[in-house]
Legacy VTK file of the C-alpha trace (Angstrom):
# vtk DataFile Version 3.0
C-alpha trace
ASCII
DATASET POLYDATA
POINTS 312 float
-0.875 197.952 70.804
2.331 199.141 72.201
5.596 197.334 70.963
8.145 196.178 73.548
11.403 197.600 72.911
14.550 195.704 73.456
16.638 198.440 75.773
19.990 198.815 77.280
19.786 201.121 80.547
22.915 202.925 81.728
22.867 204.630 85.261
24.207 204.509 88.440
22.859 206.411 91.127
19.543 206.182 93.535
18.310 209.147 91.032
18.151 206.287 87.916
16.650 203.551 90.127
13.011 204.780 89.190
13.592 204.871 85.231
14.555 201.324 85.399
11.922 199.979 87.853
9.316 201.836 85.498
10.801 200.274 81.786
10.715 197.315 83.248
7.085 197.259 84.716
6.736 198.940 81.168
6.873 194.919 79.908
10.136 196.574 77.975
12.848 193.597 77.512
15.793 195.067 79.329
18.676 193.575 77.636
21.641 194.497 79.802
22.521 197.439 82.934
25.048 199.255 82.632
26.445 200.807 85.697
29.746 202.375 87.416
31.923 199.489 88.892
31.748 198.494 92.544
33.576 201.227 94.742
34.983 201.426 97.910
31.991 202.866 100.724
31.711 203.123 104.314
34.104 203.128 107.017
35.644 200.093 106.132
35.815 200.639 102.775
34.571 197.267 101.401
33.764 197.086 97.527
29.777 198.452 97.111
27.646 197.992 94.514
25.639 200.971 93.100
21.971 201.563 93.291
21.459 200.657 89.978
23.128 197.062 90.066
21.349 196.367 93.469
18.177 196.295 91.817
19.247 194.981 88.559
19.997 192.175 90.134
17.085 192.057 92.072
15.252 191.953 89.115
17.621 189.646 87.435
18.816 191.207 84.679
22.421 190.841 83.287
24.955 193.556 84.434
27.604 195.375 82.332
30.410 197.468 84.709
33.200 198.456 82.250
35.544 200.982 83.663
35.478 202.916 80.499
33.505 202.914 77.428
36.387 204.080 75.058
38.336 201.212 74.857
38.037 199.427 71.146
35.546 196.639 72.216
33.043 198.435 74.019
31.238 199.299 71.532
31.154 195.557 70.075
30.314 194.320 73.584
27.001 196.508 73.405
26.207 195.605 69.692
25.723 192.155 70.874
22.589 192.798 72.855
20.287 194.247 69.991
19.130 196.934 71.942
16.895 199.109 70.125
17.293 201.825 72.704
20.036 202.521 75.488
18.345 204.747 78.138
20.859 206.520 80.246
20.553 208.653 83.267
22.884 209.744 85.347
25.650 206.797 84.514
28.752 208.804 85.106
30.697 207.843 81.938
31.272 209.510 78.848
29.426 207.963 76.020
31.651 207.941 72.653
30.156 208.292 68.886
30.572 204.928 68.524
28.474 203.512 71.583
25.816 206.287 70.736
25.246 205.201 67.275
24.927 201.156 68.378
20.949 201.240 69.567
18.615 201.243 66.530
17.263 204.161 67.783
20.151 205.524 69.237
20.482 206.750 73.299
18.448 208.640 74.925
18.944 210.939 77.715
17.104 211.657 81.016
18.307 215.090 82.344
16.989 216.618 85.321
16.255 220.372 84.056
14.189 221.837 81.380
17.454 221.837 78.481
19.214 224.328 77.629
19.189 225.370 81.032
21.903 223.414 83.622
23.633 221.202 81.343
26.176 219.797 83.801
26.098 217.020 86.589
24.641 218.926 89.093
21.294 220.741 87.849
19.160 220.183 90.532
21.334 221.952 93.057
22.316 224.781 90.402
18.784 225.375 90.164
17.942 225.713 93.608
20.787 227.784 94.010
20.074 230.442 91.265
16.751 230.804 92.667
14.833 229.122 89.957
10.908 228.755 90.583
10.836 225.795 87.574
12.350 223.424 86.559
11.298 219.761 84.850
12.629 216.508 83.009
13.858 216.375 79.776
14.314 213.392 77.486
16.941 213.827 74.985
18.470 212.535 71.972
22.337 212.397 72.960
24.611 213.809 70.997
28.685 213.967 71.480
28.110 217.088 73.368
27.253 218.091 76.675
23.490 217.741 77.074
23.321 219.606 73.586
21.263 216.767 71.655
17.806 217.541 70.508
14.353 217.461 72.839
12.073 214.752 72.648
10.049 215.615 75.563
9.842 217.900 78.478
7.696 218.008 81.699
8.176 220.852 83.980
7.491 221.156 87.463
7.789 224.033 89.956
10.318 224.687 92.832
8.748 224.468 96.117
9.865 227.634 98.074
10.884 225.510 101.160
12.130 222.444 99.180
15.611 221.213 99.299
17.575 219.479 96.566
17.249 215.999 98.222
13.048 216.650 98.028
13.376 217.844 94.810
15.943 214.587 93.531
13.467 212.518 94.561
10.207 213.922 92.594
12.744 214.161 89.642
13.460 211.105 89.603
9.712 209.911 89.782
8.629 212.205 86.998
12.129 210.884 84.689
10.645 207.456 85.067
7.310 208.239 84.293
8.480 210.860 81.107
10.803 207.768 80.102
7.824 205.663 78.882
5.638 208.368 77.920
8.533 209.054 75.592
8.477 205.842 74.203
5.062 205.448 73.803
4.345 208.621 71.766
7.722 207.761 69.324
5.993 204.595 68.691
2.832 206.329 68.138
4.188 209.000 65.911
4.112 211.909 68.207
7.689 212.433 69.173
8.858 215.143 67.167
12.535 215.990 68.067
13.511 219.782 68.112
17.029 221.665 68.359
17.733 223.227 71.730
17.349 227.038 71.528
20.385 228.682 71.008
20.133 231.232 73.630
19.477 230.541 77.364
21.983 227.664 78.078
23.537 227.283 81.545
25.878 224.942 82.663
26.004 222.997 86.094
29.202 222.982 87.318
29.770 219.586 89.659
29.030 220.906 93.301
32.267 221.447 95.515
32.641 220.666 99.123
33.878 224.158 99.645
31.140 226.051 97.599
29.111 225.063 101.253
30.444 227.332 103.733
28.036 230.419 104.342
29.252 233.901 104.129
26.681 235.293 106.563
27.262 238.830 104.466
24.909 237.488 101.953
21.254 238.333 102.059
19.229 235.685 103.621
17.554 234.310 100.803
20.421 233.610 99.344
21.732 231.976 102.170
18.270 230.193 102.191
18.871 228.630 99.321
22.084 227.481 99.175
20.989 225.669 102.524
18.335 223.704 100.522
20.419 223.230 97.560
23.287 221.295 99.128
20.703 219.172 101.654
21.676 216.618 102.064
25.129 217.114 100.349
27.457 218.910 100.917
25.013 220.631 103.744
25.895 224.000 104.442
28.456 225.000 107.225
29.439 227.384 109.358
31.808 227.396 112.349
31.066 228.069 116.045
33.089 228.297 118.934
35.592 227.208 116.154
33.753 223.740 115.539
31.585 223.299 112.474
28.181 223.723 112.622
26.421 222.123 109.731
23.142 223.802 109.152
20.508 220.964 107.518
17.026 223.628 107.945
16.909 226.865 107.899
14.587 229.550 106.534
14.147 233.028 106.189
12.573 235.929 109.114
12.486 239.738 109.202
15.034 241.697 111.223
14.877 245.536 112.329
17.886 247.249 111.962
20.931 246.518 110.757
23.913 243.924 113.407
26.842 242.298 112.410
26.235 239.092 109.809
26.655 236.069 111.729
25.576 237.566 115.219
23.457 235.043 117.178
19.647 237.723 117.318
18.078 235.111 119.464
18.607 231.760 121.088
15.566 230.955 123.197
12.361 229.712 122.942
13.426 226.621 120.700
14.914 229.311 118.271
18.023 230.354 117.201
17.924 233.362 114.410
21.401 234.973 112.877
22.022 238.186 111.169
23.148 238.656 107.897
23.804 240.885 105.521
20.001 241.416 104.600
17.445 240.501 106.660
17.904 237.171 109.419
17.949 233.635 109.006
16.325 231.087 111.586
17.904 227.419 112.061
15.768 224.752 112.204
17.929 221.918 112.358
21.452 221.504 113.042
24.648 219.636 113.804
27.634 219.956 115.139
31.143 217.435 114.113
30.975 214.551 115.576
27.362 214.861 116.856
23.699 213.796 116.248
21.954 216.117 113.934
19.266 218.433 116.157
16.539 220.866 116.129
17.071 224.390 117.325
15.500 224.037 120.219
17.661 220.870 121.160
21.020 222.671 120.053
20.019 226.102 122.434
19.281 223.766 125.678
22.586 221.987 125.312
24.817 225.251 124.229
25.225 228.412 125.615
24.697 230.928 123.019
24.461 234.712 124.803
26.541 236.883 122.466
27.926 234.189 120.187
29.039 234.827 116.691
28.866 231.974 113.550
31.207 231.972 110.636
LINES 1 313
312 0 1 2 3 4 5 6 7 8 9 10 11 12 13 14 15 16 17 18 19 20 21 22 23 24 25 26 27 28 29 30 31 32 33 34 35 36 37 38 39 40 41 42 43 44 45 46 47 48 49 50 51 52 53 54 55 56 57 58 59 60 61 62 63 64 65 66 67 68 69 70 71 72 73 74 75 76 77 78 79 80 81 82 83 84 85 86 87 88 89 90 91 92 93 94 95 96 97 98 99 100 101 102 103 104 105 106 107 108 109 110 111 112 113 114 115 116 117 118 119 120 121 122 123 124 125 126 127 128 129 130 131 132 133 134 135 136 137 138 139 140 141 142 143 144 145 146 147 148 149 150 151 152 153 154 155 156 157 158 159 160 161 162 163 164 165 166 167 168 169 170 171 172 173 174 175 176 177 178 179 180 181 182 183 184 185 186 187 188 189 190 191 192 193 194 195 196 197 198 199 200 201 202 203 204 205 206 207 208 209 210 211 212 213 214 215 216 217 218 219 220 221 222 223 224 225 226 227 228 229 230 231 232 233 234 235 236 237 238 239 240 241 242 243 244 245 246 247 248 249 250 251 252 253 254 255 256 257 258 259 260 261 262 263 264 265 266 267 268 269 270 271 272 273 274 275 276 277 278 279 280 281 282 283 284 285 286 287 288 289 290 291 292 293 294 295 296 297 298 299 300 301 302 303 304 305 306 307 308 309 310 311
């Protein structure tokens, strides 16, 4: 018979929603959410609550948003649920020594990458952008490093060729929940074994900038490729036209004969529009220009006149 555990979850974002949802259904007695305090969204910039305390309180479970969890009573404030575990993925605050050594069991980690590789706050998109074919979940025993502590458990999955980081998010975040009490379940059956992190192979995942988006149409077109699917839906790669921005959401890869300038319009007809680039030719899919719906291809070449146009 499995033994409830008395946890306190820590996230914030749509990614930890999952992990929560699936303790829960787990019959585990969550003691207390923590989550980032209520921030300013949307055009009129009212106060919004995170994913995470939406459906903490739509489960009705108490919920903890300190604005920092350094101060000298933070850690006392946790003490006083008797967690055994904290489970925390993708809060957003630093946890210090003292809050890690509170839970009985101390807090546990759920990372979206196969550890060492992309320690960082963005590993999903750092993945797709390096052109990784695998990646996974890993449950970890944190540590006051930066996604150093040791492995408890791993699943891996592959990289879809055509999938984008917000496809890719979301399976993540489904597998985390499910690794999350498969974790659990084999500590309390004896079968977790923690082991170091190798030594060699570590990556880091630098926080995506809004910048890092804009595509050099020099590159070859797989690269371009992927740094279309890794910042879908954010950032979303860009490009300029006409001197407006041209956001490209789909895009994928086609041969080209010969060699023309990167960023030179190939074809726009025939719901298509392919570009040139430094190796090879890249078809859009979908697209959008500021201020404007988003659009297929063949939408965007029946409203625009592209005959001899140039991107970038």
């Amino acid at each position: 018979m499995i033994h409830r555990l008395r946890i306190v979850f820590a996230g914030t974002p749509d990614f930890a929603v999952p992990a929560l949802d699936a303790l829960h259904a787990a019959g585990h007695v969550i003691a207390a959410v923590y989550t980032q305090p209520d921030r300013p969204a949307g055009r009129g910039q009212s106060l919004t609550a995170s994913p995470v305390k939406r459906r903490a309180l739509e489960l009705g479970l108490h919920v903890e948003q300190p604005a920092s969890l350094k101060t000298g009573d933070a850690a006392e404030c946790l003490r006083r649920f008797g967690a055994d575990l904290a489970v925390v993925v993708a809060y957003g605050l630093i946890l210090p020594p003292a809050i890690l050594e509170v839970p009985r069991l101390g807090c546990w980690n759920i990372h979206a990458s196969l550890l060492p590789r992309w320690r960082g706050a963005a590993p999903i998109q750092r993945a797709i952008l390096a052109g990784d074919v695998q990646t996974g979940i890993t449950i970890m025993q944190m540590d006051a490093g930066l996604d150093t502590g040791p492995v408890l458990l791993e699943q891996p999955t592959p990289i879809g060729p055509r999938e984008s980081s917000g496809d890719l998010h979301d399976r993540l975040a489904k597998l985390g929940a499910e690794a999350i009490v498969t974790a659990i379940e084999c500590w309390q059956s004896g079968r977790l074994v923690p082991r170091p992190q190798p030594a060699v192979g570590a990556t880091y995942a630098a926080k995506v900038r809004k910048e890092e988006a804009r595509i050099d149409w020099a590159q070859p077109a797989t690269t371009i490729d992927r740094l279309v699917r890794a910042f879908n839906p954010w950032p979303v790669a860009e490009t300029l036209w006409q001197g407006r921005q041209l956001r490209i959401w789909q895009a994928e890869p086609v041969a080209m004969h010969g060699r023309r300038e990167p960023g030179e319009v190939l074809e726009a007809g025939a719901g298509r529009v392919t570009v040139a680039t430094g190796e090879g030719a890249i078809s859009l899919l979908q697209v959008q220009l500021a201020g404007r719906r988003t659009m297929t291809a063949a939408e965007f070449v029946n409203a625009q006149s592209l005959a001899g146009a140039r991107l970038g």
